[in-house]
N, CA and C atoms as an extended XYZ file, in Angstrom:
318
Properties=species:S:1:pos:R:3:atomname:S:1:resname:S:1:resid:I:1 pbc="F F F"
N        -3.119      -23.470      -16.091 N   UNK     1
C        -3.211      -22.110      -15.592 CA  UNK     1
C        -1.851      -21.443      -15.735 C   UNK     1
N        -1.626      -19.947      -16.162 N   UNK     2
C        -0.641      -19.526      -16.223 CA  UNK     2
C        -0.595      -18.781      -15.123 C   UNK     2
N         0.666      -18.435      -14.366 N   UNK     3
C         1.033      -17.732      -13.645 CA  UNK     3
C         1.594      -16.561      -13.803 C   UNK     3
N         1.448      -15.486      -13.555 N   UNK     4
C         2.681      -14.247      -14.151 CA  UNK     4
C         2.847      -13.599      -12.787 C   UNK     4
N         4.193      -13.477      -12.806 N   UNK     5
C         4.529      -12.979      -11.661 CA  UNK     5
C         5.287      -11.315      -12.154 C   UNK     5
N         4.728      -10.390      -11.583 N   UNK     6
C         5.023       -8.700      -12.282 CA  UNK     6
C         5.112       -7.896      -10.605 C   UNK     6
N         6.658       -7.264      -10.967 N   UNK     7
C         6.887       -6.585       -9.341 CA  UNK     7
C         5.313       -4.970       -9.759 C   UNK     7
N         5.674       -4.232       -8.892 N   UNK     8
C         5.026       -2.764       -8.669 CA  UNK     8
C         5.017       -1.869       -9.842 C   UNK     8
N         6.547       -2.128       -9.806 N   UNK     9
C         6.622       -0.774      -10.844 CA  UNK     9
C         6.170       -1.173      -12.360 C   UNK     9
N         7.008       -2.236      -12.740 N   UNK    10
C         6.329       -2.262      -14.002 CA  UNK    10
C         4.950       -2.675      -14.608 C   UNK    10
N         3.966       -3.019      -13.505 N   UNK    11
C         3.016       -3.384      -13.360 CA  UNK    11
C         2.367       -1.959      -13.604 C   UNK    11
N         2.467       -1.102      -12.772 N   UNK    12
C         1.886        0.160      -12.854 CA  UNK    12
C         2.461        1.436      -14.173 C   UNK    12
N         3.458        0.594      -14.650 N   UNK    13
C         4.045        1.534      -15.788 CA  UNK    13
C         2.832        0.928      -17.236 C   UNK    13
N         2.606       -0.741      -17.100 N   UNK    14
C         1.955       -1.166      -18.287 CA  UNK    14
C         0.574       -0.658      -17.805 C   UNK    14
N         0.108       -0.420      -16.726 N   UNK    15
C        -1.314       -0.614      -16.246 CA  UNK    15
C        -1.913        0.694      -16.937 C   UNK    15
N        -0.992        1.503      -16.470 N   UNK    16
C        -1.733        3.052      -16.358 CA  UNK    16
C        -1.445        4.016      -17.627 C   UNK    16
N        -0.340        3.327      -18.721 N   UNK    17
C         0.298        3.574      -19.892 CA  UNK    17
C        -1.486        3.023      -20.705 C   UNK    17
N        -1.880        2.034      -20.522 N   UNK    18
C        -3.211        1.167      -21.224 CA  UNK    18
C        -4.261        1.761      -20.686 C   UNK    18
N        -4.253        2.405      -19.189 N   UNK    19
C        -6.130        2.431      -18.493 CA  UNK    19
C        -6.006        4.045      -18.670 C   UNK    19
N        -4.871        4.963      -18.518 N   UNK    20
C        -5.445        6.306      -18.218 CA  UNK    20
C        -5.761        6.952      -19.564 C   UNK    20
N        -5.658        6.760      -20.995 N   UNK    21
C        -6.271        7.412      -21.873 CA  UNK    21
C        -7.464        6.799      -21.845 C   UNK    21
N        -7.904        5.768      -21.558 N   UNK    22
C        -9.147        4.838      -21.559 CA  UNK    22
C       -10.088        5.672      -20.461 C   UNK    22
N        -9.608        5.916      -18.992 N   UNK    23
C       -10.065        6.802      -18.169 CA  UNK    23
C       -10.453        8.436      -18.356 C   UNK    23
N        -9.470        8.911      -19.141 N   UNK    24
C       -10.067       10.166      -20.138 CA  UNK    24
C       -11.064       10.526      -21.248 C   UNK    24
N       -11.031        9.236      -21.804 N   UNK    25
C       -12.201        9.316      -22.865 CA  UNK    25
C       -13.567        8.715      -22.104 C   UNK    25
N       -13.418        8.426      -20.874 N   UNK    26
C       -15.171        8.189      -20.524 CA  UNK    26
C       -15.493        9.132      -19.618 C   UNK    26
N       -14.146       10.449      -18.956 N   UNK    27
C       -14.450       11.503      -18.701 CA  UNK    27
C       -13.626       11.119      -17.568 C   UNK    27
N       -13.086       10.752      -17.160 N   UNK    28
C       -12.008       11.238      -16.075 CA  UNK    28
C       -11.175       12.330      -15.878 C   UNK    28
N       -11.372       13.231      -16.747 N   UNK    29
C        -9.758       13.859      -16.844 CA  UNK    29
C        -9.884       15.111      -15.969 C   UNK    29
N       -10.495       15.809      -15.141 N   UNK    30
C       -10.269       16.264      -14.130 CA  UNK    30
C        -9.232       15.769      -13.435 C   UNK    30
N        -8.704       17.358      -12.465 N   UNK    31
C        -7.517       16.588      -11.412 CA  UNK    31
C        -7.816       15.506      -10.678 C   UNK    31
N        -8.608       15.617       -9.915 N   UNK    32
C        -9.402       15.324       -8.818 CA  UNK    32
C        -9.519       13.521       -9.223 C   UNK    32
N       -10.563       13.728      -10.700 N   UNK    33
C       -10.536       12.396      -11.089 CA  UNK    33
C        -9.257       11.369      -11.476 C   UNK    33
N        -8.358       12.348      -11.473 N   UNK    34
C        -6.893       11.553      -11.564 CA  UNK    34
C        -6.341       11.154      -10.799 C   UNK    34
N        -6.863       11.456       -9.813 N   UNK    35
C        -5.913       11.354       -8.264 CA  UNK    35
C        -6.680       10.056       -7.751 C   UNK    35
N        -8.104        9.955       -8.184 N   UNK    36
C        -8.839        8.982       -7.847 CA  UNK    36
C        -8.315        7.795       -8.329 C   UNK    36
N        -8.306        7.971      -10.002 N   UNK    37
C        -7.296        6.874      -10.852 CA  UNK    37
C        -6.765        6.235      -10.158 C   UNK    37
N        -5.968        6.984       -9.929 N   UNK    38
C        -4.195        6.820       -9.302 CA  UNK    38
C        -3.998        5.964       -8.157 C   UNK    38
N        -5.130        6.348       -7.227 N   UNK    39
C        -5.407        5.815       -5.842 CA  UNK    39
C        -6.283        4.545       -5.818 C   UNK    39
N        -6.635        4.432       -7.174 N   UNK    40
C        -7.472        3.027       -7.703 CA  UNK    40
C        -6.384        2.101       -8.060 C   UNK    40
N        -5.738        2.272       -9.477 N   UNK    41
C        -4.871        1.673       -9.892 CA  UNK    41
C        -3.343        1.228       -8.725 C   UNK    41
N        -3.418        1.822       -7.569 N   UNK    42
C        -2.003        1.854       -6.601 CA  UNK    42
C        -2.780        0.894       -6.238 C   UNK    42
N        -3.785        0.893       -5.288 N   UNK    43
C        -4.725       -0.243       -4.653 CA  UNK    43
C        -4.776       -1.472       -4.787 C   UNK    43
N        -5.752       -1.507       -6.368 N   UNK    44
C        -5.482       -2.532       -7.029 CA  UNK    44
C        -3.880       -3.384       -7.044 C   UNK    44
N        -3.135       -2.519       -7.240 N   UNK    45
C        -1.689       -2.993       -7.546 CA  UNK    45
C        -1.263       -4.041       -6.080 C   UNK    45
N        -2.076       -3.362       -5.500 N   UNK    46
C        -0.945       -3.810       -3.813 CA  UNK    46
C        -2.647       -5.325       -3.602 C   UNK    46
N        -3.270       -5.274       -3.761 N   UNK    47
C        -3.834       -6.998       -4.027 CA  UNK    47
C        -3.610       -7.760       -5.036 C   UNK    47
N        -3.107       -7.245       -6.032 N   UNK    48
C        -2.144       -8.205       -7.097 CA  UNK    48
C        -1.070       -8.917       -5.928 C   UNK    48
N        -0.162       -7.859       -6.107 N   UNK    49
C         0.895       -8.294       -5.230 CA  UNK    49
C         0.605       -9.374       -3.827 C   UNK    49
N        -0.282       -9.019       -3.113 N   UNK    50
C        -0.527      -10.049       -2.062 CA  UNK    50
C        -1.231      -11.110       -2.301 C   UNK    50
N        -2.453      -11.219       -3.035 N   UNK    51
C        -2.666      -12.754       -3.614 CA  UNK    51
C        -1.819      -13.379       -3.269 C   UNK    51
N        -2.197      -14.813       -3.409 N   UNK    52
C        -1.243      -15.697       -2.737 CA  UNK    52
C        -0.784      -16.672       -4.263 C   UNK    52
N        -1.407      -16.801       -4.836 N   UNK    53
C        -0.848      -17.419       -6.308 CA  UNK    53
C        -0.071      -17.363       -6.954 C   UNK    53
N        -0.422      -15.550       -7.312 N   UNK    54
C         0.557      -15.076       -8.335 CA  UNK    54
C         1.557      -13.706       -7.407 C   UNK    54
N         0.948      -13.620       -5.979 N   UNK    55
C         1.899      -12.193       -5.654 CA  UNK    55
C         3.143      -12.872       -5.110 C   UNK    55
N         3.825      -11.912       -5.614 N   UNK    56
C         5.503      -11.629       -5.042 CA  UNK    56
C         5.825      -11.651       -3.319 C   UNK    56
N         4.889      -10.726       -2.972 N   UNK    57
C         4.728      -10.652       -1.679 CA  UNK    57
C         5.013      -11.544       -0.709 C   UNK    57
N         3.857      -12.897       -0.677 N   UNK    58
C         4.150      -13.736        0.482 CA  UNK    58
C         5.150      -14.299       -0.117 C   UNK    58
N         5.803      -14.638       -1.008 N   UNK    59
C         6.712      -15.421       -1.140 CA  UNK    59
C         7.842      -14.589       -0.522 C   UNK    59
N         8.181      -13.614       -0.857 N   UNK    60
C         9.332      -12.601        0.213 CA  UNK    60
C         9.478      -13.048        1.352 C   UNK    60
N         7.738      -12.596        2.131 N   UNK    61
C         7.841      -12.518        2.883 CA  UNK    61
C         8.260      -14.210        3.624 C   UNK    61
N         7.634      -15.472        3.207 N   UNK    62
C         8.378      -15.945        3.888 CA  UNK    62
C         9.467      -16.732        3.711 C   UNK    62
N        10.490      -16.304        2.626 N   UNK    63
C        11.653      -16.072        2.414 CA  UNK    63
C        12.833      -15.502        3.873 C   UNK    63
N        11.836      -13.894        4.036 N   UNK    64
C        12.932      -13.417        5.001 CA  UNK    64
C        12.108      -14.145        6.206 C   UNK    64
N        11.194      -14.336        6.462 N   UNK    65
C        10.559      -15.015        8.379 CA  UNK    65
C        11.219      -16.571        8.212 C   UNK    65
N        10.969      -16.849        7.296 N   UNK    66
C        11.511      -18.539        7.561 CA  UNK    66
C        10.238      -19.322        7.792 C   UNK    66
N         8.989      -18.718        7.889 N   UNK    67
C         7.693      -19.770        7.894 CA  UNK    67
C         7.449      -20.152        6.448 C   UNK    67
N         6.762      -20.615        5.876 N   UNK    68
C         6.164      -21.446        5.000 CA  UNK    68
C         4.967      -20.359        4.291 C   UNK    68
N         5.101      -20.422        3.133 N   UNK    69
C         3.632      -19.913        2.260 CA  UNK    69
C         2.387      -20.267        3.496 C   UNK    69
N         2.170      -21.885        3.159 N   UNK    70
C         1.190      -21.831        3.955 CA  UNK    70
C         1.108      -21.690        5.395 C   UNK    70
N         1.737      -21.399        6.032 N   UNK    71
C         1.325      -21.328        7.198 CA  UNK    71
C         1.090      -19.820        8.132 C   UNK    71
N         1.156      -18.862        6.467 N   UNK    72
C         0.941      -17.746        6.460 CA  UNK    72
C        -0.226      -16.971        5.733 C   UNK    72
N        -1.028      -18.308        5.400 N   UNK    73
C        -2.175      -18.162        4.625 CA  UNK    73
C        -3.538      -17.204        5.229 C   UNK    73
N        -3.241      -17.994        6.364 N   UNK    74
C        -4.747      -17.393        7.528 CA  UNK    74
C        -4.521      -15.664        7.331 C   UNK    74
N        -3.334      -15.594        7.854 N   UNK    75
C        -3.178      -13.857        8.409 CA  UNK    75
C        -2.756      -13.130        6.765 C   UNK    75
N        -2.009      -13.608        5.992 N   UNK    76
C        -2.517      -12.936        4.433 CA  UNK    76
C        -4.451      -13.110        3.811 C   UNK    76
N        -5.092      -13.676        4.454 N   UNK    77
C        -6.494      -14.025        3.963 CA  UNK    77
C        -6.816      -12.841        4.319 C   UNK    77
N        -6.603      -12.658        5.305 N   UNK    78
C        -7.585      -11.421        6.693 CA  UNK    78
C        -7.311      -10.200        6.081 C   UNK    78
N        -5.686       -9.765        5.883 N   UNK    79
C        -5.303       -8.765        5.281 CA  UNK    79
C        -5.919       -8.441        3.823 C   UNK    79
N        -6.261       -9.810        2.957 N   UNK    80
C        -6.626       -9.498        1.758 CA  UNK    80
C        -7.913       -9.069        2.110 C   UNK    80
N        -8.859       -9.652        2.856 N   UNK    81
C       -10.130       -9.387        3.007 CA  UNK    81
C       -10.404       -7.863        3.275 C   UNK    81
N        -9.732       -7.416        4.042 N   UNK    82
C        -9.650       -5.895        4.737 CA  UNK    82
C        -9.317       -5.113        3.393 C   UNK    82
N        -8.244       -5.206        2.632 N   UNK    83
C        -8.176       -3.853        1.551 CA  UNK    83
C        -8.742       -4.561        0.417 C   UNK    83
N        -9.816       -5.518        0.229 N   UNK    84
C       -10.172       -5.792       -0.540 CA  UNK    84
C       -11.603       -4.720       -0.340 C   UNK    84
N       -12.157       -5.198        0.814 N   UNK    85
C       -13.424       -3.973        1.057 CA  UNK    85
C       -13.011       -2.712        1.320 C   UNK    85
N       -11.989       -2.235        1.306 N   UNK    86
C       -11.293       -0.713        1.304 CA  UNK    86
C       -11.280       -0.865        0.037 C   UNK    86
N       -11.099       -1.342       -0.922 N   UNK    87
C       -10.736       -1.042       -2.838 CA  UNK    87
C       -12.676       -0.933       -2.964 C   UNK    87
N       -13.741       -1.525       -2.356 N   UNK    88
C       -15.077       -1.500       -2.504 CA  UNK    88
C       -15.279        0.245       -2.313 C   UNK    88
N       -14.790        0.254       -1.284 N   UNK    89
C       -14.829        1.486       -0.759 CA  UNK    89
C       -14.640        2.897       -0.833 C   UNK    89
N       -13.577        2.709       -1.523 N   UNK    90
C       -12.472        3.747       -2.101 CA  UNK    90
C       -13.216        3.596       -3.705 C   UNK    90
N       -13.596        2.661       -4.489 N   UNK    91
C       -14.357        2.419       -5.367 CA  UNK    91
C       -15.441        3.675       -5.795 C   UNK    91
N       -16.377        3.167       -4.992 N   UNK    92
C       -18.050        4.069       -4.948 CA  UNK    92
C       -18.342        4.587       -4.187 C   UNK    92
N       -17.184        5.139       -3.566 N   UNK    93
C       -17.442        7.038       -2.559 CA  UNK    93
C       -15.868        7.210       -2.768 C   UNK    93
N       -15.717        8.384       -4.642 N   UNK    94
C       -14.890        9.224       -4.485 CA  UNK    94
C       -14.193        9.700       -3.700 C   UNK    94
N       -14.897       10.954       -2.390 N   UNK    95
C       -14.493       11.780       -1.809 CA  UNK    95
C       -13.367       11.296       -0.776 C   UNK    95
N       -13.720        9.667       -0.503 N   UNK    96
C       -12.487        9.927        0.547 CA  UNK    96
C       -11.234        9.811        0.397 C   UNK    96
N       -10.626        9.518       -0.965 N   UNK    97
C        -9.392        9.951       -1.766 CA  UNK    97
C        -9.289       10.904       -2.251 C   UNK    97
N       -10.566       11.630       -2.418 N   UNK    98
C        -9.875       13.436       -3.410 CA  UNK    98
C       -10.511       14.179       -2.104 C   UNK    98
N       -10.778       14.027       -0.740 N   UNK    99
C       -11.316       14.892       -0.327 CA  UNK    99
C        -9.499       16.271        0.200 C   UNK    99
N        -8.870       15.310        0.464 N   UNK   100
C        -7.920       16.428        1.216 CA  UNK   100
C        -7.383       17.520       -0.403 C   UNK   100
N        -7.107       16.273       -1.803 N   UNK   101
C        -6.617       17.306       -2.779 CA  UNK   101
C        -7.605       18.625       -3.386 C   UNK   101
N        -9.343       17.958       -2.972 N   UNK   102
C        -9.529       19.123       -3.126 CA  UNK   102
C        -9.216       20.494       -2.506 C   UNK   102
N        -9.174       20.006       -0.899 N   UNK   103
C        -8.561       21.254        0.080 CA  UNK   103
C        -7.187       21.594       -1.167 C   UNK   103
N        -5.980       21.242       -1.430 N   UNK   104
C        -5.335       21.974       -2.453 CA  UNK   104
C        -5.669       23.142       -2.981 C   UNK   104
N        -6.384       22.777       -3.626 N   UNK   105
C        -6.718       23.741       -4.948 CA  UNK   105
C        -7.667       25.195       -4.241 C   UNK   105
N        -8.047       25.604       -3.407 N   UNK   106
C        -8.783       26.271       -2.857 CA  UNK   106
C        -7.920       27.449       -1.943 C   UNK   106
């Protein structure tokens, strides 16, 4: 198994350099639908990062606490579980990421 370990930024510089013309040609390209993108691809980004395999994250984190990967497993599980069904969520009901930018434009 390979591992790759990729911080935020350049993760989201290769991600969205490869997915957002891909996202335009199946019709994304509204504002609205960009903002959705955006709020997809950030999402996504931040459960890369916390995985416990390949994210950066717990290892930081218990770097600076001084506990152990594992013994930080339980309470990173819970957390993954929670914005994992928020990425479901945020997924297949649009509106509740473009609802305030539509207020914007109006």
């Amino acid at each position: 198994m390979i591992e790759i370990f990729i911080d935020a930024e350049p993760g989201l510089q290769i991600v969205v350099l490869v997915l957002l013309p891909i996202s335009e040609a199946i019709g994304m390209y509204s504002r609205l639908a960009a903002v959705h993108f955006g709020v997809l691809v950030v999402s996504n980004m931040i459960i890369g990062l916390v995985t416990l395999s390949v994210g950066s994250t717990p290892f930081v984190a218990s770097a600076v606490s001084g506990a152990t990967v594992a013994q930080m497993v339980p309470y990173v599980l819970r957390f993954l579980l929670v914005i994992m069904l928020t990425q479901l969520i945020i997924t297949y009901y649009p509106p509740i990421t473009t609802f305030l930018p539509s207020l914007m434009g109006k």
